[in-house]
C-alpha positions as CSV (number, residue, x, y, z in Angstrom):
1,X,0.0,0.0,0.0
2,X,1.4,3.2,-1.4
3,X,0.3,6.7,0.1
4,X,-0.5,9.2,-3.0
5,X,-2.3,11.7,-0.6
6,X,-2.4,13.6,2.5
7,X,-4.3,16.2,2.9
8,X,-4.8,19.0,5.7
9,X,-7.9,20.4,6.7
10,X,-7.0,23.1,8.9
11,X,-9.1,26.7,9.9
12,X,-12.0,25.3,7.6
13,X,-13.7,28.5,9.6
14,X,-13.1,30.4,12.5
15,X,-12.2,28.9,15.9
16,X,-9.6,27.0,17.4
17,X,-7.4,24.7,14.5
18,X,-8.6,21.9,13.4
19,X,-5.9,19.1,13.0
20,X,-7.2,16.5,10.8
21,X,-5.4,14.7,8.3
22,X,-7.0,13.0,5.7
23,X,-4.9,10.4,4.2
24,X,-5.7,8.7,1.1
25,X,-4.2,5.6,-0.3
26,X,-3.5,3.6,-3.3
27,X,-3.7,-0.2,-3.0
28,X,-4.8,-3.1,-5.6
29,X,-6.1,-0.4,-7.8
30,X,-8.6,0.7,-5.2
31,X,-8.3,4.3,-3.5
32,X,-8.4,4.0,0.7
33,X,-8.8,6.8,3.0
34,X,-8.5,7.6,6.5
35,X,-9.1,10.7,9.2
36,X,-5.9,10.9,11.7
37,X,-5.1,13.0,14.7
38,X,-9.0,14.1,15.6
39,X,-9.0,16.9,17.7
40,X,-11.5,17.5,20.9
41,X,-13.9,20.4,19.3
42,X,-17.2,20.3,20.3
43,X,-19.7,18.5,19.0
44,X,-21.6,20.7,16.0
45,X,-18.5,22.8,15.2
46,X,-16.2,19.5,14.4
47,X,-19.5,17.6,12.4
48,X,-19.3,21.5,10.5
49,X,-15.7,21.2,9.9
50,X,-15.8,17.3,9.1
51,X,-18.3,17.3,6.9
52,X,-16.1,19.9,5.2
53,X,-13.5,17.8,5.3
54,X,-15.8,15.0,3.5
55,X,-16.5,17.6,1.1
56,X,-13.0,17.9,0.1
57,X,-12.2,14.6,-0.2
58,X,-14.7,13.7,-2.3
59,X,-13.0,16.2,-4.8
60,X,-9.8,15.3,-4.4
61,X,-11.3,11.6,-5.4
62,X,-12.6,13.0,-8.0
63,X,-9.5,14.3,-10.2
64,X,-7.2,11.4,-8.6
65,X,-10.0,8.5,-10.5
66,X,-9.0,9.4,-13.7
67,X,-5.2,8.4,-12.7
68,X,-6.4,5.1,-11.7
69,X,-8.9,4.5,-14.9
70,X,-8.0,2.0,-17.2
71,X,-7.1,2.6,-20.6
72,X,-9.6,2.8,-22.7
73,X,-9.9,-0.3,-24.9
74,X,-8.2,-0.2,-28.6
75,X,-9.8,-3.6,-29.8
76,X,-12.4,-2.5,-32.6
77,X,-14.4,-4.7,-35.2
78,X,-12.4,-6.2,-37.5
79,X,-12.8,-4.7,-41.3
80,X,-14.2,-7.4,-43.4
81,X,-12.9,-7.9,-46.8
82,X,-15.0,-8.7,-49.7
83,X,-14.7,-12.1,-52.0
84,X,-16.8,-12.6,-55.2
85,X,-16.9,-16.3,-57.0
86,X,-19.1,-17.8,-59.5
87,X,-18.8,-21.6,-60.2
88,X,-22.2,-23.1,-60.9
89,X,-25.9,-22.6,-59.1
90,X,-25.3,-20.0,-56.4
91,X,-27.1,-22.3,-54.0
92,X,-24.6,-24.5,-54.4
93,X,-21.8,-22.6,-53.1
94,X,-23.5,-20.1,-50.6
95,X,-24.3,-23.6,-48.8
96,X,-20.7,-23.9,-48.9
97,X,-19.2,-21.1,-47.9
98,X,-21.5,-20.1,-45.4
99,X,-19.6,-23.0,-43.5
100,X,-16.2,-21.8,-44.0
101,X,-14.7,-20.6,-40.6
102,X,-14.3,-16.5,-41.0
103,X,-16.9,-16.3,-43.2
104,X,-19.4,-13.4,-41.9
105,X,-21.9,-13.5,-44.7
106,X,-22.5,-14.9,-48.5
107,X,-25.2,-13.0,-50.7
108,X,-26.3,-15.1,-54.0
109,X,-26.7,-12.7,-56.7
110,X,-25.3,-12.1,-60.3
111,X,-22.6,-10.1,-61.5
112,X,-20.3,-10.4,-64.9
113,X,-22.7,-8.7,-67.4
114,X,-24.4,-5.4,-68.3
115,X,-28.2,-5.5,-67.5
116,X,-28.6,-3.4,-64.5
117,X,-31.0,-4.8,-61.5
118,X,-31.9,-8.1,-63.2
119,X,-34.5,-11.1,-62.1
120,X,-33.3,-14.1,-61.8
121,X,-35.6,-15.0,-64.8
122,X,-33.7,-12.3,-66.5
123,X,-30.7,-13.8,-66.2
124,X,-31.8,-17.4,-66.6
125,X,-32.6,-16.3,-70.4
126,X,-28.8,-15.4,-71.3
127,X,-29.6,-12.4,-72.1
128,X,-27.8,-10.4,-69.5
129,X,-24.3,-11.3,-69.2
130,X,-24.7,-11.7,-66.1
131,X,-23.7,-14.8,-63.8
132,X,-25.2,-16.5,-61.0
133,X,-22.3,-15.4,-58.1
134,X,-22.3,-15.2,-54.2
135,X,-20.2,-12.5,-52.7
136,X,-18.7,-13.5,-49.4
137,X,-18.0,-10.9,-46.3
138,X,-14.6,-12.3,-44.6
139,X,-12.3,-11.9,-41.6
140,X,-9.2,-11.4,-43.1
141,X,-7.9,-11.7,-39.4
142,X,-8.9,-14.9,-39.3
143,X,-9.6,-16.6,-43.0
144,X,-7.1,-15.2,-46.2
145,X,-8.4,-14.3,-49.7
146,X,-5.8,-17.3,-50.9
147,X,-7.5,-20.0,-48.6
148,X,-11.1,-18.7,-50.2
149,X,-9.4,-19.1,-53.6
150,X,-9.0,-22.8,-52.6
151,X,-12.6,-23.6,-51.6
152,X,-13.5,-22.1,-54.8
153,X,-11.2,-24.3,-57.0
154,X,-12.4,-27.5,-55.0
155,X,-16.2,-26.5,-54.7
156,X,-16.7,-26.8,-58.5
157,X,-15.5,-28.0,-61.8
158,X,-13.8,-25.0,-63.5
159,X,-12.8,-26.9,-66.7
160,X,-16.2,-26.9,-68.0
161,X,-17.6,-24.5,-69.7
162,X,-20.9,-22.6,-68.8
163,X,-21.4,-25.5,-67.2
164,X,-22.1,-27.1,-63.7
165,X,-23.1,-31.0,-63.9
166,X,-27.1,-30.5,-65.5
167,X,-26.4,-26.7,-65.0
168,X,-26.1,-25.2,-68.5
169,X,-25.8,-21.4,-69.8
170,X,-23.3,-18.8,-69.3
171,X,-24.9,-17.7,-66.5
172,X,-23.1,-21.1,-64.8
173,X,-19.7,-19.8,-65.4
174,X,-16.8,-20.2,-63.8
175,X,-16.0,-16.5,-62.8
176,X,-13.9,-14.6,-60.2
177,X,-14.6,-11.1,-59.7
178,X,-11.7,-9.0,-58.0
179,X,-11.8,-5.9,-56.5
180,X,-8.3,-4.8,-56.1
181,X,-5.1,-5.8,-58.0
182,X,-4.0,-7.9,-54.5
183,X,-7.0,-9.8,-55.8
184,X,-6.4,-9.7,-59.1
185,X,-2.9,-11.3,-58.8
186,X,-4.0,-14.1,-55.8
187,X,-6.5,-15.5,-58.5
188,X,-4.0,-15.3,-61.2
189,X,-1.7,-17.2,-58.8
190,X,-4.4,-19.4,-57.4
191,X,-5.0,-20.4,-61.2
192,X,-2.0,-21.3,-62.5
193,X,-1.5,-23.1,-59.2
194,X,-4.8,-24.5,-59.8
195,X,-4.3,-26.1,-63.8
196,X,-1.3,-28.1,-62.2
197,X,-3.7,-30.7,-60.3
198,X,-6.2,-30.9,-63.9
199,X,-6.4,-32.7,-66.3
200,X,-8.3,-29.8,-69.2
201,X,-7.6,-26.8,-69.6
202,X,-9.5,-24.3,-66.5
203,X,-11.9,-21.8,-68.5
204,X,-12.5,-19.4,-65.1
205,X,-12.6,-15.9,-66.3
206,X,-10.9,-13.4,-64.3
207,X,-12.5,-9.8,-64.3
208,X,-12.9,-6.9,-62.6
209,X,-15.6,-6.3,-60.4
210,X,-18.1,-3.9,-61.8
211,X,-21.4,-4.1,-60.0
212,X,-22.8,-6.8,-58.0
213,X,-26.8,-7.2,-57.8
214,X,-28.4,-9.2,-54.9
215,X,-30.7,-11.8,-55.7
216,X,-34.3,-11.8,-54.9
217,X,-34.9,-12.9,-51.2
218,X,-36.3,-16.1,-51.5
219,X,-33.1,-17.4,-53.7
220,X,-30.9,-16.5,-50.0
221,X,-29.7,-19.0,-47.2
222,X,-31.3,-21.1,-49.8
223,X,-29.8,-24.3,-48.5
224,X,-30.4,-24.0,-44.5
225,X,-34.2,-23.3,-45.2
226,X,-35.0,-26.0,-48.1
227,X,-33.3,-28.9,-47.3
228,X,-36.3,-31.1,-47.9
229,X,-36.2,-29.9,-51.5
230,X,-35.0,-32.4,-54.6
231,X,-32.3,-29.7,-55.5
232,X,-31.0,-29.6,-52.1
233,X,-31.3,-33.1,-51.1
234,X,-29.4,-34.6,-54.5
235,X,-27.5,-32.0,-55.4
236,X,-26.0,-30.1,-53.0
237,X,-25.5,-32.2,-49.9
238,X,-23.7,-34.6,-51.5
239,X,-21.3,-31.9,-52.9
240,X,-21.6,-31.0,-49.0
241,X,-20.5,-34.4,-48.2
242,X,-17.8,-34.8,-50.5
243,X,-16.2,-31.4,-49.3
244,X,-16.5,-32.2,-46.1
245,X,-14.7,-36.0,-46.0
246,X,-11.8,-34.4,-48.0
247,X,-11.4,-31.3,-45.2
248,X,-12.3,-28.4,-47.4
249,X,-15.4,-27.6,-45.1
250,X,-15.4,-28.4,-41.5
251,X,-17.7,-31.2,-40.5
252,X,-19.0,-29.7,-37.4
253,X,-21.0,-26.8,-39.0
């Protein structure tokens, strides 16, 4: 126990002196304080001049708590980085990536063409340019823009063209949209590291990120809500599956 303080109330108003100390102290990162050497004054005048004395202390406690506060915290929100992949139905691989650890959102929506605000019917006709896509909200403090790249080469075929298994139409492209050139060159990498474990040539496109359009709601969390549903039942847990028993998504989510 350390003593910071001592302060002396003395002539607090007219009449004989009054000799008490108050002592404050600093111990465990609490404040302590204690009234020595009382003198004899009578009754009312020394409750005047103590409560005085109270009055005094409590202000010297307040400017000394500021010495004692902790520092204000500097942990904030991470930022969250932005991915955007297109390999096939987007049902498929929000269901997948939705179960990648860091992961803080996926959005199904399209992407790739030049039809502003499109339908999904829209887009199913070709017409648009556009691709079915998910764009994924990360923690770059805790899951890289590389180890996405990697889901993205194991969650789909990208050596077919416009085309995911019974999937067919441009709109079922393999695609990568970056929005930076850190991006840019990670999937350029990520490609060429990519084409060494295939057999065809990979047809993924690389572009730039121009605008990306949400889906309509009832195409979102798709998977977690319809798992009843044919699509969901034959197509996409078994891709679910497969991912899972070669460690690509955890099995416990």
């Amino acid at each position: 126990m350390s003593n910071i303080f001592a302060v002396r109330i003395e002539q607090l108003r007219q009449g004989p002196p009054l000799k008490h100390f108050v002592e404050i102290y600093q111990s465990d990162g609490n404040f302590w304080c204690c009234m020595t050497n009382p003198s004899h004054d009578s009754a009312p005048n020394g409750l005047v001049r103590l409560a005085a004395a109270v009055s005094l202390l409590i202000g010297v406690l307040l400017i000394a708590s500021p010495m004692n506060a902790a520092p204000e915290s500097t942990n904030v929100p991470a930022k969250l980085e932005t991915a955007t992949f297109g390999g096939g139905c987007f049902w498929c691989a929000e269901a997948i990536f939705q179960r990648i650890p860091g992961v803080k959102s996926v959005v199904s929506g399209f992407a790739g063409g030049t039809t502003a605000n499109p339908t999904y019917e829209e887009v199913c006709t070709g017409a648009t340019g556009h691709a079915e896509v998910v764009q994924i909200k990360f923690d770059p403090s805790i899951l890289t823009y590389d180890k996405l790249l990697e889901v993205f080469w194991e969650a789909h075929d990208p050596t077919t063209l416009n085309r995911q298994g019974n999937d067919s139409g441009t709109q079922y492209r393999s695609i990568i949209l970056y929005t930076n050139d850190a991006q840019k060159a990670a999937a350029e990498k990520s490609k060429a590291e990519a084409a060494r474990h295939l057999s065809a040539p990979i047809t993924t496109q690389i572009v730039p990120l121009a605008h990306f359009y949400p889906a309509e709601k009832y195409h979102q969390n798709y998977y977690n809500e319809h798992q009843s549903q044919g699509y969901c039942q034959f197509i996409i847990r078994p891709k679910l599956r497969k991912l899972i028993d070669a460690g690509v998504v955890p099995s416990d989510k």
